[in-house]
HTML snippet that shows the backbone in 3Dmol.js (N, CA, C, O; Angstrom):
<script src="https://3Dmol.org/build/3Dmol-min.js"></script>
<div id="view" style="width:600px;height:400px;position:relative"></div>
<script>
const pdb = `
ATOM      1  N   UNK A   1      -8.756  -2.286   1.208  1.00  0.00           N
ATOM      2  CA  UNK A   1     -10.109  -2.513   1.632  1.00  0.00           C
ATOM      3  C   UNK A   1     -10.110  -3.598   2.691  1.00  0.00           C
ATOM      4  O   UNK A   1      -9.756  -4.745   2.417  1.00  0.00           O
ATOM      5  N   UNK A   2     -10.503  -3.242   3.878  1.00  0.00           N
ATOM      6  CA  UNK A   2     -10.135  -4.314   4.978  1.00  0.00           C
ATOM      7  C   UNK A   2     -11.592  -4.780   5.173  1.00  0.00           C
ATOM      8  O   UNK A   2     -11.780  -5.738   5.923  1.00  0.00           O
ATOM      9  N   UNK A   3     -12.544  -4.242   4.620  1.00  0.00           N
ATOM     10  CA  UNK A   3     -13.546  -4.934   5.212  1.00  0.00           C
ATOM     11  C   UNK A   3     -14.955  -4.579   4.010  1.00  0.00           C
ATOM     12  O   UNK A   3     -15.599  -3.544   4.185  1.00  0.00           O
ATOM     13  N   UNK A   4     -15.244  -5.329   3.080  1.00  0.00           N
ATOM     14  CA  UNK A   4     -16.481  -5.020   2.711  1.00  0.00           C
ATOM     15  C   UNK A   4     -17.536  -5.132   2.489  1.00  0.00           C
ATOM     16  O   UNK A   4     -17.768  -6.243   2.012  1.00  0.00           O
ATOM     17  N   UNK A   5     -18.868  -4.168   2.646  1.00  0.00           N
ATOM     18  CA  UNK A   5     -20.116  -4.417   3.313  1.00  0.00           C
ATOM     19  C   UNK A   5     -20.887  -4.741   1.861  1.00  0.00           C
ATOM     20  O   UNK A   5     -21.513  -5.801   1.882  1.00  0.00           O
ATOM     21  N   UNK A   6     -20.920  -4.269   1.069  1.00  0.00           N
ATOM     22  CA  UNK A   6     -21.721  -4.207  -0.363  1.00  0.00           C
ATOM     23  C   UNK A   6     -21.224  -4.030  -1.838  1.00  0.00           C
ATOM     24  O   UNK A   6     -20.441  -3.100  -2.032  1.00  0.00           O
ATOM     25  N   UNK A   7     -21.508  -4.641  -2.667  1.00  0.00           N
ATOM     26  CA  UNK A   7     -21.647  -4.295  -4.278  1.00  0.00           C
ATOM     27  C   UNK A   7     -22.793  -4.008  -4.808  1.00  0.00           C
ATOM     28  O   UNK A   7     -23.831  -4.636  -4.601  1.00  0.00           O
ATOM     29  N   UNK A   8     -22.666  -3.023  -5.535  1.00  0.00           N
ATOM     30  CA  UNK A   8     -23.998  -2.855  -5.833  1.00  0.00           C
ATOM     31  C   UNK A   8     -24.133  -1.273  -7.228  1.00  0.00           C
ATOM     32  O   UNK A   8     -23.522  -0.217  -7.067  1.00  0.00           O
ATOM     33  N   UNK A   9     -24.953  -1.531  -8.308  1.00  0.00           N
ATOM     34  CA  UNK A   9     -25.001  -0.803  -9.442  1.00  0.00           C
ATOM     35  C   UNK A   9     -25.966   0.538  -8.975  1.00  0.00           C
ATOM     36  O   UNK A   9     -26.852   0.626  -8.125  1.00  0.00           O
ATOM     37  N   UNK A  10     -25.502   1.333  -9.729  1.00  0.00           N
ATOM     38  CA  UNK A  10     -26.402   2.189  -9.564  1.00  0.00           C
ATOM     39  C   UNK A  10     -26.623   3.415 -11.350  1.00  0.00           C
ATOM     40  O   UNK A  10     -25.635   3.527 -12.075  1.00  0.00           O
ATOM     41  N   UNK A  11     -27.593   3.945 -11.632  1.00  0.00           N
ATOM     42  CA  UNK A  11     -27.769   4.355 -12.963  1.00  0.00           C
ATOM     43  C   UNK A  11     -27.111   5.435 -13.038  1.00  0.00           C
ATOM     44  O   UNK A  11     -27.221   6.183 -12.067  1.00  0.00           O
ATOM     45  N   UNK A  12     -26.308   5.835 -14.075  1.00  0.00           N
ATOM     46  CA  UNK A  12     -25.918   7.228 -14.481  1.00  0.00           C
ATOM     47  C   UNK A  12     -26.394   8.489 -14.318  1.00  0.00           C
ATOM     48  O   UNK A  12     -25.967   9.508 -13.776  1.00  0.00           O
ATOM     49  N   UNK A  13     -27.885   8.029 -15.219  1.00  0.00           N
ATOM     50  CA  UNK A  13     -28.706   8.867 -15.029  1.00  0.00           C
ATOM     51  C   UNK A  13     -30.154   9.002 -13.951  1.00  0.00           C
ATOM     52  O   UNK A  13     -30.125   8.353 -12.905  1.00  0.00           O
ATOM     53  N   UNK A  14     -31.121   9.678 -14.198  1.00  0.00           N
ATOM     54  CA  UNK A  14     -31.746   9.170 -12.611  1.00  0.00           C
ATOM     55  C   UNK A  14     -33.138   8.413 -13.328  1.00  0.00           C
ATOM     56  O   UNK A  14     -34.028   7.932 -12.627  1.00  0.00           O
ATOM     57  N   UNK A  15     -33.166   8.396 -14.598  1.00  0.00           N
ATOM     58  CA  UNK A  15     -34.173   7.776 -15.119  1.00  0.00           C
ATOM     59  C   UNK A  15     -33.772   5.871 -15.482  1.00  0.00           C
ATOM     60  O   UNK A  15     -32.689   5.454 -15.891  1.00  0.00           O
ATOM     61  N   UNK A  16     -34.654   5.272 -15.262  1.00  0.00           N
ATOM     62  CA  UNK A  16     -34.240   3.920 -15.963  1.00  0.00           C
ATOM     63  C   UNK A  16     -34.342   3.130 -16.919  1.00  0.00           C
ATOM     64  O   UNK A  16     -34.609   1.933 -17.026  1.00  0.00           O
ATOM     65  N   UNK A  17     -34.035   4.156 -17.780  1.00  0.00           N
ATOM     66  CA  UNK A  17     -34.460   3.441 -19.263  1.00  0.00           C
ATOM     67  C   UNK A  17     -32.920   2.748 -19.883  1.00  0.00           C
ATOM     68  O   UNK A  17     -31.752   2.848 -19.509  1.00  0.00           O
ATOM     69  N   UNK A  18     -33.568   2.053 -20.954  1.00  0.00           N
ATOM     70  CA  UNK A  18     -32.368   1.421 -21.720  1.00  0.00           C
ATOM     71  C   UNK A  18     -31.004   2.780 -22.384  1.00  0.00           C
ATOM     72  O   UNK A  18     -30.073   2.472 -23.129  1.00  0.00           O
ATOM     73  N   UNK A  19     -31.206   3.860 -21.983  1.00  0.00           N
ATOM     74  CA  UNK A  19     -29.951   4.678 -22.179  1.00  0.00           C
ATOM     75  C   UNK A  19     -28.955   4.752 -21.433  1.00  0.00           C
ATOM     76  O   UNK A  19     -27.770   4.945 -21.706  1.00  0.00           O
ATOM     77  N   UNK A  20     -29.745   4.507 -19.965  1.00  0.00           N
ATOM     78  CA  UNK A  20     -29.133   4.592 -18.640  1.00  0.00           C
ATOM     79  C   UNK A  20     -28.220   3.662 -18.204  1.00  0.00           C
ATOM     80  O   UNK A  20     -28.498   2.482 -17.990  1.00  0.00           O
ATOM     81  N   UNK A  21     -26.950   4.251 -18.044  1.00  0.00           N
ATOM     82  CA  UNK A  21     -25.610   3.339 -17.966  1.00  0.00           C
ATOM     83  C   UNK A  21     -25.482   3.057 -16.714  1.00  0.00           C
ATOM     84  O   UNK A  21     -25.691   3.957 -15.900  1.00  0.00           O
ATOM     85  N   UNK A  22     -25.057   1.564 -16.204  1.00  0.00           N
ATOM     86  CA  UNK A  22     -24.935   1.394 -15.029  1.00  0.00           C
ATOM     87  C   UNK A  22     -23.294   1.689 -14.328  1.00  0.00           C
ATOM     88  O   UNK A  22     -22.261   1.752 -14.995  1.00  0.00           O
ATOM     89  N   UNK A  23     -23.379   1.816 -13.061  1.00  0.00           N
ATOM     90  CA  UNK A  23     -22.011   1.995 -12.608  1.00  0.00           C
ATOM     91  C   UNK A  23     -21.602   1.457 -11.249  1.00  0.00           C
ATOM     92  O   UNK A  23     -22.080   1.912 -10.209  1.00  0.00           O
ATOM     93  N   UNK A  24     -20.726   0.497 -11.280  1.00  0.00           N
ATOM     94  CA  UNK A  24     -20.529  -1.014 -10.597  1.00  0.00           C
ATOM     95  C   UNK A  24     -19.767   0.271  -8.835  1.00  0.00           C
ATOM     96  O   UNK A  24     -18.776   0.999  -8.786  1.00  0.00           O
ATOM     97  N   UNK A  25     -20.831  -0.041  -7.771  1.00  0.00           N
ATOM     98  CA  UNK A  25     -19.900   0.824  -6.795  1.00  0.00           C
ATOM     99  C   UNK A  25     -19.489  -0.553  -5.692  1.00  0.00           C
ATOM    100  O   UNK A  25     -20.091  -1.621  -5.802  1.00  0.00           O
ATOM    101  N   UNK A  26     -18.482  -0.361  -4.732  1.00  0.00           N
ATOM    102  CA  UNK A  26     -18.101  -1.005  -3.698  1.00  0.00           C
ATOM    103  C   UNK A  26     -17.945  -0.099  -2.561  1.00  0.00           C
ATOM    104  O   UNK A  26     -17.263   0.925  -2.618  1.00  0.00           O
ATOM    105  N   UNK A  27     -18.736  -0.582  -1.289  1.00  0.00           N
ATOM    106  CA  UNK A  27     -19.083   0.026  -0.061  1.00  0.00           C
ATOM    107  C   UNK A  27     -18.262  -0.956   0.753  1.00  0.00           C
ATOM    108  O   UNK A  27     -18.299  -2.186   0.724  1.00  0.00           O
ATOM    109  N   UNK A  28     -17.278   0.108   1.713  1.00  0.00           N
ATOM    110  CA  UNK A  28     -16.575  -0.297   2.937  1.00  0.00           C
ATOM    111  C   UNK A  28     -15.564  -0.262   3.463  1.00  0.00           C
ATOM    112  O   UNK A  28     -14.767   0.357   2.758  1.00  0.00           O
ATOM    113  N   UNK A  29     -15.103  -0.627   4.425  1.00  0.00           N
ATOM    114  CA  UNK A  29     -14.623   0.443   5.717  1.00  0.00           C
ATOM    115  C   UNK A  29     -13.319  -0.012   5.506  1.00  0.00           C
ATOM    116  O   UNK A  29     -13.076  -1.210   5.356  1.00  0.00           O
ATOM    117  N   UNK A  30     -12.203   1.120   5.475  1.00  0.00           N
ATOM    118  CA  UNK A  30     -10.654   0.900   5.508  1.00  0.00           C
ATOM    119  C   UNK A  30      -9.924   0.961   6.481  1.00  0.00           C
ATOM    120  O   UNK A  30     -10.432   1.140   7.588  1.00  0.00           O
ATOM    121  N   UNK A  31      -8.718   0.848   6.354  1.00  0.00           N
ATOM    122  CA  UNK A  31      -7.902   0.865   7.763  1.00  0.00           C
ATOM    123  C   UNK A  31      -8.346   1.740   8.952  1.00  0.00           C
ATOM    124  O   UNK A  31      -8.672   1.435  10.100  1.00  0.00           O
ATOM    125  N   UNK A  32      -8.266   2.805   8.380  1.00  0.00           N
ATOM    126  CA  UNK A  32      -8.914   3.560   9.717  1.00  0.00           C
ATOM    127  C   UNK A  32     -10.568   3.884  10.125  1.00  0.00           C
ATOM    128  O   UNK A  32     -11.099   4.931  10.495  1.00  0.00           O
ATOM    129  N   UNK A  33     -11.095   2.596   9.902  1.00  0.00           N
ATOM    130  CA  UNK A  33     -12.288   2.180  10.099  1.00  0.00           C
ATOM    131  C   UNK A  33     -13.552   3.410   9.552  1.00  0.00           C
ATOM    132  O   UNK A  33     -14.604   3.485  10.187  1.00  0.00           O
ATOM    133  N   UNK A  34     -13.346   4.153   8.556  1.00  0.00           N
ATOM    134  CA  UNK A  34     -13.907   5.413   8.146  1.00  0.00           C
ATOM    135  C   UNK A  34     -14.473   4.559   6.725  1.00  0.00           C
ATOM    136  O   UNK A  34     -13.677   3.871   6.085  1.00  0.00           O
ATOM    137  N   UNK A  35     -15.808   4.670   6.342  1.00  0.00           N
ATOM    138  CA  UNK A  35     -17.054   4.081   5.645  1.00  0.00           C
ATOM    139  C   UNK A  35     -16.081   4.795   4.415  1.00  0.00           C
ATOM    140  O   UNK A  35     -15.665   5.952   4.478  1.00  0.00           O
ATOM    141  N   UNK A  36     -15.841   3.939   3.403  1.00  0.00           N
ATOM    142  CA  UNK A  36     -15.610   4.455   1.565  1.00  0.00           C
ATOM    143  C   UNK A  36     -16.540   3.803   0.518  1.00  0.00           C
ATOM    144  O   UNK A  36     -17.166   2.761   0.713  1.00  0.00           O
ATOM    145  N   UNK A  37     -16.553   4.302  -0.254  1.00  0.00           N
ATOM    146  CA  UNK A  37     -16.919   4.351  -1.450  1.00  0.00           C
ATOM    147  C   UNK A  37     -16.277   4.565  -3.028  1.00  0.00           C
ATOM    148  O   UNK A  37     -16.305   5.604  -3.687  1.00  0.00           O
ATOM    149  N   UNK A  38     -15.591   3.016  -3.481  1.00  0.00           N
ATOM    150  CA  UNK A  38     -15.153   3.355  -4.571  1.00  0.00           C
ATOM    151  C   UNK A  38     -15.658   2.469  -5.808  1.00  0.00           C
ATOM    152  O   UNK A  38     -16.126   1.346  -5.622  1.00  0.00           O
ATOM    153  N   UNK A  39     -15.520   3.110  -7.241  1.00  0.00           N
ATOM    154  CA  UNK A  39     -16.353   2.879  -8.836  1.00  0.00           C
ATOM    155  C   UNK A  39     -15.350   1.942  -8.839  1.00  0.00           C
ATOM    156  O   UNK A  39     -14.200   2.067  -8.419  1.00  0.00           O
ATOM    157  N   UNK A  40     -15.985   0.808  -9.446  1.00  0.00           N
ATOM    158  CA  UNK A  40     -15.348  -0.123 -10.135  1.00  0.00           C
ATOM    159  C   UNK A  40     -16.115  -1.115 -11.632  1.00  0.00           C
ATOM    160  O   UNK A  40     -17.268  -0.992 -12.047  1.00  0.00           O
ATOM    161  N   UNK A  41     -15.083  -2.006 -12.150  1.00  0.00           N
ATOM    162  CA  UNK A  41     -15.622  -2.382 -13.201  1.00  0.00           C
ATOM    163  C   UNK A  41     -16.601  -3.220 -13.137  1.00  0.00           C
ATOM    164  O   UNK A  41     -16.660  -3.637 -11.980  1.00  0.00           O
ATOM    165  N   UNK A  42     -17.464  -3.716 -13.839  1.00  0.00           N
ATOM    166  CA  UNK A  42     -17.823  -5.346 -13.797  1.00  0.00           C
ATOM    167  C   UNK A  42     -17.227  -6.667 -13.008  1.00  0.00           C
ATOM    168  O   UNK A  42     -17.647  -7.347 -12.072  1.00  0.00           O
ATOM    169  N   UNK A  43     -15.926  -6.705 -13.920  1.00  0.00           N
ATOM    170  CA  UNK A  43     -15.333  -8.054 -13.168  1.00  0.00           C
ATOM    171  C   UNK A  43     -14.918  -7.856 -11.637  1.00  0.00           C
ATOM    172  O   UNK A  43     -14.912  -8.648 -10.694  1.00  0.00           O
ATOM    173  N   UNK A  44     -14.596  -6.599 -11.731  1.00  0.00           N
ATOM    174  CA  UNK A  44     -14.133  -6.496 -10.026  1.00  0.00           C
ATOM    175  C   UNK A  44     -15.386  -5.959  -8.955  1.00  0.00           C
ATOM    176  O   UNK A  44     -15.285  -5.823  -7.735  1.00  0.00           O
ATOM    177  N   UNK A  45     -16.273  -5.768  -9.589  1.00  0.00           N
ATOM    178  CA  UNK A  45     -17.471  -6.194  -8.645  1.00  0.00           C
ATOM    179  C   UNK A  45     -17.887  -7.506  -8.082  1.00  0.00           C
ATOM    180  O   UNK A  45     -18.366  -7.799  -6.986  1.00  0.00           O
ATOM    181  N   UNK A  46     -17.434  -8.539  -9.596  1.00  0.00           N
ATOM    182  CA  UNK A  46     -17.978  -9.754  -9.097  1.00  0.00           C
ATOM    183  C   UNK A  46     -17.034 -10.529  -8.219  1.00  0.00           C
ATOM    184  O   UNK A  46     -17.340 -11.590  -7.673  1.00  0.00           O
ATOM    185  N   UNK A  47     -15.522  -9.759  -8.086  1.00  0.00           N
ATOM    186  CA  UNK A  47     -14.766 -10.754  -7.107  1.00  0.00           C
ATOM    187  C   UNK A  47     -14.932  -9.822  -6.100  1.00  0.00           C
ATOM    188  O   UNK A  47     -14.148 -10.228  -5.242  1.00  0.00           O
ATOM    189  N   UNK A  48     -15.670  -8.432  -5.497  1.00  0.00           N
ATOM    190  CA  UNK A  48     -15.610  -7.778  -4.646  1.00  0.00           C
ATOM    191  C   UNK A  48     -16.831  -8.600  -3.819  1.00  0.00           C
ATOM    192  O   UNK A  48     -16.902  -8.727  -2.597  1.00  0.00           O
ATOM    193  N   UNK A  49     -17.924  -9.209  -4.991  1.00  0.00           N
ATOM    194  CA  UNK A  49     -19.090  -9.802  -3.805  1.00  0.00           C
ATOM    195  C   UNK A  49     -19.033 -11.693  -3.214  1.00  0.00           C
ATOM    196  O   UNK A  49     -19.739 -12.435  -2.530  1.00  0.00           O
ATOM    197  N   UNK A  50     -17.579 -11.793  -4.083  1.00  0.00           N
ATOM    198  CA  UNK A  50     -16.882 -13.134  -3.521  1.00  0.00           C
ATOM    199  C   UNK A  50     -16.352 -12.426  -1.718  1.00  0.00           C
ATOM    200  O   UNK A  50     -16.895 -12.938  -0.739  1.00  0.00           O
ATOM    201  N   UNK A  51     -15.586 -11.589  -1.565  1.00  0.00           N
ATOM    202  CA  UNK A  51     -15.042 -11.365  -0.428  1.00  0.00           C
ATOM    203  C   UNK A  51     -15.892 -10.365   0.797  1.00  0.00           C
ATOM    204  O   UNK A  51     -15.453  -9.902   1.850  1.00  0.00           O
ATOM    205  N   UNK A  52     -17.377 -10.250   0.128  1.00  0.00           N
ATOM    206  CA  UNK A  52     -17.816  -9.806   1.453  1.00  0.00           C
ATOM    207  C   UNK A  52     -18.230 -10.631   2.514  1.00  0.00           C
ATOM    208  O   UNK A  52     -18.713 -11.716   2.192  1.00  0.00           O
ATOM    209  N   UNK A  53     -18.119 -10.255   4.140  1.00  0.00           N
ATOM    210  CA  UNK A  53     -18.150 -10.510   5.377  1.00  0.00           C
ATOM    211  C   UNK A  53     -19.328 -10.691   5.460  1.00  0.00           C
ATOM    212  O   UNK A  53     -19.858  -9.786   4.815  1.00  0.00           O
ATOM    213  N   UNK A  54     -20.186 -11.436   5.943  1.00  0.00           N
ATOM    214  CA  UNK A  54     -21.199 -11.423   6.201  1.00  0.00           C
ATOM    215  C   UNK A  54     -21.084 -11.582   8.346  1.00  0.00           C
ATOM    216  O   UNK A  54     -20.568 -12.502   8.982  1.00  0.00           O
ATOM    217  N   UNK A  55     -21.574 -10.683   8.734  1.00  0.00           N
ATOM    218  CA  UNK A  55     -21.245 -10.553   9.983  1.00  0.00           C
ATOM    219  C   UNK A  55     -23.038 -11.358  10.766  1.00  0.00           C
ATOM    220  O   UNK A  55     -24.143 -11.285  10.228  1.00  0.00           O
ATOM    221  N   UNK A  56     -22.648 -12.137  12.310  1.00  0.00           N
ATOM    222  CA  UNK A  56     -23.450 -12.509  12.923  1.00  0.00           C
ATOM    223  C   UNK A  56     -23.792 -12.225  14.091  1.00  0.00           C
ATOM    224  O   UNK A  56     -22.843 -12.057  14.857  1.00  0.00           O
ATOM    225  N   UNK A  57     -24.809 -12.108  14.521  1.00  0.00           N
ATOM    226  CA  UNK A  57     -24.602 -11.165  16.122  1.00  0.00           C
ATOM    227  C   UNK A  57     -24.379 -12.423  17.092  1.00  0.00           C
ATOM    228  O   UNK A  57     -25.009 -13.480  17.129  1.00  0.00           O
ATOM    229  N   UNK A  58     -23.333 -12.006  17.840  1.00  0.00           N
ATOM    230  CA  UNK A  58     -22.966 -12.739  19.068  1.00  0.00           C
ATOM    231  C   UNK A  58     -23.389 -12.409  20.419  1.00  0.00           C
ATOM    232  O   UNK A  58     -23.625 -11.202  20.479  1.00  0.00           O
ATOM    233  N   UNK A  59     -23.558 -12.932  21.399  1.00  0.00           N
ATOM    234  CA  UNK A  59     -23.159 -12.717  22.947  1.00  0.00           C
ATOM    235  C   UNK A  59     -22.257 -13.030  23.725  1.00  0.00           C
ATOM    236  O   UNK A  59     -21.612 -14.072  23.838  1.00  0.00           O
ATOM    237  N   UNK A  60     -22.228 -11.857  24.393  1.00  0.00           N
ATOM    238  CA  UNK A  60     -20.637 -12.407  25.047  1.00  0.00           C
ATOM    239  C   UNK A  60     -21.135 -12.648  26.517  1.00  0.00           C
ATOM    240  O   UNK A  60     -21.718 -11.815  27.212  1.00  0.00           O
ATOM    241  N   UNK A  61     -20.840 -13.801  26.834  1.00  0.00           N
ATOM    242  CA  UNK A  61     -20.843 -14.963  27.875  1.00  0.00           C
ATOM    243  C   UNK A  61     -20.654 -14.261  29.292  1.00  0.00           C
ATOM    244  O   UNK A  61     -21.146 -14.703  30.330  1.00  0.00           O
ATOM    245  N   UNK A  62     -19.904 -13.149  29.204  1.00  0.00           N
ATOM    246  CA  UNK A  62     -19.807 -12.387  30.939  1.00  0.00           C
ATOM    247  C   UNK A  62     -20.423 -11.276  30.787  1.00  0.00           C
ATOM    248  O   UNK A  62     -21.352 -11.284  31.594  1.00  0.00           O
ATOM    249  N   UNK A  63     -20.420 -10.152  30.091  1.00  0.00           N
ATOM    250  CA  UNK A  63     -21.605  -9.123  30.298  1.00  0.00           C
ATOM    251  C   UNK A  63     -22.537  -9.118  29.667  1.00  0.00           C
ATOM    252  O   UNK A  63     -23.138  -8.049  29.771  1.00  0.00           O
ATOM    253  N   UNK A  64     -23.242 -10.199  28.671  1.00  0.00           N
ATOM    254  CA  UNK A  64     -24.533 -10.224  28.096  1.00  0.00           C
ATOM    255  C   UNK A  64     -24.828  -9.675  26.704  1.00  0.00           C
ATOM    256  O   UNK A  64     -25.921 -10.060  26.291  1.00  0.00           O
ATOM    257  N   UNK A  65     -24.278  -9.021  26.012  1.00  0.00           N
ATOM    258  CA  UNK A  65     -24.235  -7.754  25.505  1.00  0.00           C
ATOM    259  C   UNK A  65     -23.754  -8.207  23.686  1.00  0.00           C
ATOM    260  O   UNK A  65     -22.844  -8.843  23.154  1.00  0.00           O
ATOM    261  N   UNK A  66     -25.078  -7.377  23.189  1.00  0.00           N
ATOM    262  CA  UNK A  66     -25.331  -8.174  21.794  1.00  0.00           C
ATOM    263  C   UNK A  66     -23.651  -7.602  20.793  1.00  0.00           C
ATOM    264  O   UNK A  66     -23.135  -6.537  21.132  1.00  0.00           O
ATOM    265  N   UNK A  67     -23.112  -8.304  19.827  1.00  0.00           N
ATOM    266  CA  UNK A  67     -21.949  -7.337  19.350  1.00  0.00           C
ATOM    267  C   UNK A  67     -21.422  -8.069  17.670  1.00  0.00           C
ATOM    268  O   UNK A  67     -20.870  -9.169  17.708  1.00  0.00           O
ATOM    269  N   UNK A  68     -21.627  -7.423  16.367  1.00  0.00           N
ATOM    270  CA  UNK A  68     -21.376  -8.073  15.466  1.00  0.00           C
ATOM    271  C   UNK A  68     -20.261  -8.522  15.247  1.00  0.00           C
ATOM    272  O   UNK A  68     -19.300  -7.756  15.329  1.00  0.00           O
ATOM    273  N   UNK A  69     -20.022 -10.248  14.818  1.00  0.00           N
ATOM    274  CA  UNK A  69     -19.165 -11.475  14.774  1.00  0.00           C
ATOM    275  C   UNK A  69     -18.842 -11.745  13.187  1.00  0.00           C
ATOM    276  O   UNK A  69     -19.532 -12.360  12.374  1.00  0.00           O
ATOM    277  N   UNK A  70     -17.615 -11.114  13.008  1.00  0.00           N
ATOM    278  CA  UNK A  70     -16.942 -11.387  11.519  1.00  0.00           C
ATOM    279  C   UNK A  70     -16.330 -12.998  11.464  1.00  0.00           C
ATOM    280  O   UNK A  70     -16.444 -13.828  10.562  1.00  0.00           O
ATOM    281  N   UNK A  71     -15.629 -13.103  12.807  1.00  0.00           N
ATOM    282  CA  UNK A  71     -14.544 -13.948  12.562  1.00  0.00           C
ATOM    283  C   UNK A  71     -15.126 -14.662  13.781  1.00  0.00           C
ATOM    284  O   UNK A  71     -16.038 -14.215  14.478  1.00  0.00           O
ATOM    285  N   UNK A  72     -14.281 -16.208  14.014  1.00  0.00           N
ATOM    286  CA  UNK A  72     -14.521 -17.123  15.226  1.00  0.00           C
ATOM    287  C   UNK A  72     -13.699 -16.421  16.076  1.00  0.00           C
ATOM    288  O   UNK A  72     -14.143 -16.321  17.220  1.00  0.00           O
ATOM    289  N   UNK A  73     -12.339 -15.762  15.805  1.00  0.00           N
ATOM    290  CA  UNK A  73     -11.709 -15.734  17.010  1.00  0.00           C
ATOM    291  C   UNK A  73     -11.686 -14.149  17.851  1.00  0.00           C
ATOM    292  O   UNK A  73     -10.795 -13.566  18.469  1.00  0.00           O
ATOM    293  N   UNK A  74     -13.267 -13.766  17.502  1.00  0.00           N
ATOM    294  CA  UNK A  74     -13.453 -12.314  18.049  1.00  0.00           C
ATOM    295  C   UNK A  74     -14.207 -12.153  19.426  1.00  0.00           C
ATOM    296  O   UNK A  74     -15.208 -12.627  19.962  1.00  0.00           O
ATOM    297  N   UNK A  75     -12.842 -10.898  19.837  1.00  0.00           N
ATOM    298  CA  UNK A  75     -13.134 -10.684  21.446  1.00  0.00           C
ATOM    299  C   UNK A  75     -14.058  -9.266  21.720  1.00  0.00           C
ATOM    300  O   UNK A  75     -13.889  -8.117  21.311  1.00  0.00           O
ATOM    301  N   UNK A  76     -15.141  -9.887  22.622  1.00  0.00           N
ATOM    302  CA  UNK A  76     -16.095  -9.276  23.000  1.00  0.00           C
ATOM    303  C   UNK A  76     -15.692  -7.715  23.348  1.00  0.00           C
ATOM    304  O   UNK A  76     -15.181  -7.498  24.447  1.00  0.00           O
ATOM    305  N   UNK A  77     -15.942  -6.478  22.306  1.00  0.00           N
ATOM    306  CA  UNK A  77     -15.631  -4.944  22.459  1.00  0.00           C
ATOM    307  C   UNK A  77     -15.562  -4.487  23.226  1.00  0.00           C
ATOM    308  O   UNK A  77     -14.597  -3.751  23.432  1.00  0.00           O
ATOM    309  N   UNK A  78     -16.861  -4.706  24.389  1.00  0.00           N
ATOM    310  CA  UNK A  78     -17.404  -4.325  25.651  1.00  0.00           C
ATOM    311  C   UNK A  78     -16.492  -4.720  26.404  1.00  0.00           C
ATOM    312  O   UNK A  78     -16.262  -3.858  27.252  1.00  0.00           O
ATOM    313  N   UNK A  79     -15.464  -6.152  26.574  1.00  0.00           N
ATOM    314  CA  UNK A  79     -15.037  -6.621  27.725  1.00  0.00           C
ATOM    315  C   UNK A  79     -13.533  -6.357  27.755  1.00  0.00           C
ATOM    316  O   UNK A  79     -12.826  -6.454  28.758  1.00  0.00           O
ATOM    317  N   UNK A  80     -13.248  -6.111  26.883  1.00  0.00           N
ATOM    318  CA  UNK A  80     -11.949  -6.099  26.563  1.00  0.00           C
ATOM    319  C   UNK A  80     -10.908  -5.870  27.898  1.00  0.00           C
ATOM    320  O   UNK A  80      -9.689  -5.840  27.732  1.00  0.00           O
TER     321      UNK A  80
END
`;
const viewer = $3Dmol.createViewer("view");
viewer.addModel(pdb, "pdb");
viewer.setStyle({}, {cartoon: {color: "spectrum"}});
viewer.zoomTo();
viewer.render();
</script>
């Protein structure tokens, strides 16, 4: 998992009552930058929402041009 966007439960069933079992999912993008989706437990949800990215929009200084910022040492897509 190189990069992930979300944790987040969702119900078994489609009703939400106290029968309805929850099921811990993790959203985000792998090596070959293609969107996944995989079930996981409890505990590894809660260290999956320790390591998400929270990305910031940047500008890049010679063509203007808005582009989301994971890391400090990221080079502008557009300019490359």
């Amino acid at each position: 998992m190189d990069q992930i966007i979300s944790v987040s439960h969702k119900y078994y069933r489609k009703e939400h009552s106290n029968n309805a079992k929850k099921h811990w999912f993790v959203y985000f993008y792998d090596a070959f930058g293609l969107f996944r989706v995989k079930r996981c437990n409890k505990l590894q949800a809660l260290y999956y929402k320790t390591r998400i990215k929270k990305g910031v929009t940047g500008i890049c200084p010679n063509c203007l041009k808005k582009f989301t910022v994971y890391d400090k040492n990221t080079i502008c897509p557009f300019c490359k």
